[in-house]
N, C-alpha and C positions, 0 to 999 in steps of 0.2 A: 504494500500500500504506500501509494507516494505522500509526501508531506502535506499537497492541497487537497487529497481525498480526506488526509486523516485528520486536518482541520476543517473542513466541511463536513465531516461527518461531530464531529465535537459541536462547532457551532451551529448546527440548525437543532436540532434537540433543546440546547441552550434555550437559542432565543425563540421556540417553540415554550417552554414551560416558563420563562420570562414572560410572553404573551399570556398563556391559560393565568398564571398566578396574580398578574395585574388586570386580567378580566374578573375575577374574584373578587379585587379589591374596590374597583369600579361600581360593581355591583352592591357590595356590601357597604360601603364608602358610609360614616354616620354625617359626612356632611359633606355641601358643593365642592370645597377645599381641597379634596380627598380625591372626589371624584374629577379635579380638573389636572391634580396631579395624576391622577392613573390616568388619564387620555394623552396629558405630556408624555410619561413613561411608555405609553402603546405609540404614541409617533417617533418615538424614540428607537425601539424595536421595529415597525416596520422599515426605516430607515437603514436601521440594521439588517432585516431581509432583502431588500432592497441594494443596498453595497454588496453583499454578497452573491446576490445572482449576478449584476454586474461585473464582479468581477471573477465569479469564478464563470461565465458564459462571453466574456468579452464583450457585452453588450454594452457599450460606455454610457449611453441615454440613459440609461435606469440611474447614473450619478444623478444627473441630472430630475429624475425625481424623486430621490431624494433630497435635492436641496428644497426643492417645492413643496412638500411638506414638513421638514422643518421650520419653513418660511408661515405654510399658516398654523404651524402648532405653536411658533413665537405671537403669531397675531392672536390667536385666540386667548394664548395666555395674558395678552396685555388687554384683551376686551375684560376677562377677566377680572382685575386687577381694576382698571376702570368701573365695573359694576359694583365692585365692593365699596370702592371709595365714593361711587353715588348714593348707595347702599348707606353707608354707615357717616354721611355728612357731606 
């Protein structure tokens, strides 16, 4: 087994049970907070699937989205962060 199978095989299990475990928390979340941090944390992992098909398929565009949703997981979070402080004064 070559080195990029044996870390392809390591990391998609990974960021497979990083996804199930922050779908959990998501769900169970006792508050917005919780749950805006597990949607960061899941743009964060597909990103993570995402670089990796890219680069273990030499497909270079899939970079390319994932900068794009990075880009609206920062936006969301600053909507975010704006509701709260409309929210609270």
């Amino acid at each position: 087994m070559s080195m990029p199978q044996l870390v392809s095989a390591f990391t998609l299990p990974v960021l497979a049970a990083a996804f199930a475990l922050t779908l959990i928390r998501l769900l169970r979340g006792p508050s917005l907070a919780d749950a805006v941090v597990a949607l960061d944390l899941m743009a964060i992992i597909v990103i993570g699937f995402a670089s990796h098909y890219s680069v273990a398929m030499g497909e270079w565009v899939y970079l390319d989205v994932a900068v794009v949703i990075a880009l609206i997981a920062f936006l969301a979070t600053v909507a975010f962060a704006f509701y709260i402080r409309k929210r609270l004064g």
